[in-house]
C-alpha angles and dihedrals in degrees: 000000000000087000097059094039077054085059107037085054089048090051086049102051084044097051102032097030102234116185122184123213134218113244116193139186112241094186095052085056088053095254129126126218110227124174122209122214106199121188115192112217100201118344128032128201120247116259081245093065103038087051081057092048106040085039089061095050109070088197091060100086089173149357127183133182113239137177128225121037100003126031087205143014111196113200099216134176123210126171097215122039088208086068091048095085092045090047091054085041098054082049093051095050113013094054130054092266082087083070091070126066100243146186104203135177145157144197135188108279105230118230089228088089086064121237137325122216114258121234116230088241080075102062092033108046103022119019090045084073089068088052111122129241129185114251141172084250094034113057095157132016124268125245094262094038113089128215110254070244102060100043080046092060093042094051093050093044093050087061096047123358097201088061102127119227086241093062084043097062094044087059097044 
């Protein structure tokens, strides 16, 4: 019966630990994965000091340190791909990356490798502009606006997937 399958599942995810996470996608929402590829000529900064800078920028899912061809590869998403260029370009002069002689570049990161987890940043910081509110001009949302609601369930969902809308709602 559907009841006791409830249960059986419940009595997995407690015994084995089993988590769910949330998968978006990023290109319903209007963004665009990219990926940046960044070879340091001389110098390179510390771990220490690439985790301060990436943890600052909500578009920056993921960085990791690599050896051969590239010294970083940086997992970004950006909405307009006009604003792309302007975005790589903050990174490179307004943080201490300016400090480091540099070869960058960066490509459109094909869905075809599946997904990659969204931080909460991303929901916090950049997905919440596109949060709706009722105007005289704006009656309903757009296509591309979402319901308080709706941001609300994704970010909860992002943090445990399990989460119930019951419990959602108790906590918005």
């Amino acid at each position: 019966s559907e009841q006791s399958t409830y249960y059986r599942l419940k009595k997995l995810e407690e015994q084995l630990g089993i988590r769910y996470i949330l998968e978006v996608n990023i290109l319903k929402l209007g963004y665009t994965p990219y990926i940046l590829f960044i070879k340091f000529e001389k110098d390179s900064p510390s771990s220490d000091e690439l985790r301060a800078i990436f943890s600052k920028e909500a578009r920056v899912q993921f960085a990791a340190i690599t050896k051969g061809e590239n010294d970083l590869m940086v997992y970004f998403i950006e909405e307009d791909p006009i604003n792309t260029f302007d975005y790589v370009w903050a990174l490179l002069t307004q943080t201490d990356l300016k400090k480091y002689d540099a070869t960058w570049s960066y490509e459109p990161f094909a869905e075809v490798y599946s997904f990659m987890p969204l931080k909460d940043e991303f929901f916090k910081f950049v997905l919440s502009k596109r949060e709706w509110h009722r105007t005289k001009e704006s009656s309903k949302p757009s296509g591309r606006e979402l319901l308080h609601r709706e941001l609300a369930v994704l970010r909860e969902l992002n943090g445990n997937s399990a989460k119930s809308f019951n419990d959602i709602d108790k906590d918005n």
